[in-house]
N, C-alpha and C positions, 0 to 999 in steps of 0.2 A: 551519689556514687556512679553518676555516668562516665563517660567517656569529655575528656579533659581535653583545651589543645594541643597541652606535650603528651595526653597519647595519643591524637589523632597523628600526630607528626613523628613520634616515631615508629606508628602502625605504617607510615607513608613511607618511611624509609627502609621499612622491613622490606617492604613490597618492591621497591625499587633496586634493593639489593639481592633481590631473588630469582626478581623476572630482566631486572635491566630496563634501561631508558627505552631502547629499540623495539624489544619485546613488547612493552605498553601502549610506545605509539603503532607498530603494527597490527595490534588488536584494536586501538581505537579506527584505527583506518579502515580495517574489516566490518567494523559495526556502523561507521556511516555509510559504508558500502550496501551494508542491507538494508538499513535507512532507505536511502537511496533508491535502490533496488523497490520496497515494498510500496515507498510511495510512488514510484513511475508504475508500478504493477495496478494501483489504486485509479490511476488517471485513465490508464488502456480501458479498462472494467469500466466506466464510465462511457471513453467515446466511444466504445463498441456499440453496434448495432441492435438494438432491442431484439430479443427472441419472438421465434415466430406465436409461443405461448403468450405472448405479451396480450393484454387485452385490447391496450389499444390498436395493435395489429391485427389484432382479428378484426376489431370495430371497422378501422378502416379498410380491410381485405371483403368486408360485407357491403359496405356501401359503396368500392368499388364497383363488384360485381351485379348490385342493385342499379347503379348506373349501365352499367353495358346492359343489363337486361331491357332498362327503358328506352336505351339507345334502337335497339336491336328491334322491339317489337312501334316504334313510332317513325 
């Protein structure tokens, strides 16, 4: 008792006759848009610069400063 493909096609044509052709491809255009959008937001978050919480920044802001101290006192 599911869903058949003369209803899926004229569930498509309800749809079609409600919203219009324009209407649908306008919303799809909108939602690659945020596609789009969330994956370039996904790439920035990546090349972004580690926070200064980052362990390995600390690690390395420690061994900087163990180095100038050796510098400093030899």
């Amino acid at each position: 008792m599911g869903l058949s493909a003369t209803h899926l096609l004229i569930l498509l044509l309800v749809v079609v006759l409600l919203f219009g052709r324009n209407k649908i491809s306008d919303l799809m255009g909108d939602v690659a848009r945020g596609i789009k959008s969330f994956k370039k937001g996904l790439a920035e978050e990546e090349a972004s610069p580690p926070s200064p919480a980052d362990p390995k920044v600390i690690d390395n802001a420690a061994q900087e400063a163990a180095e100038r101290d050796r510098s400093k006192a030899g």
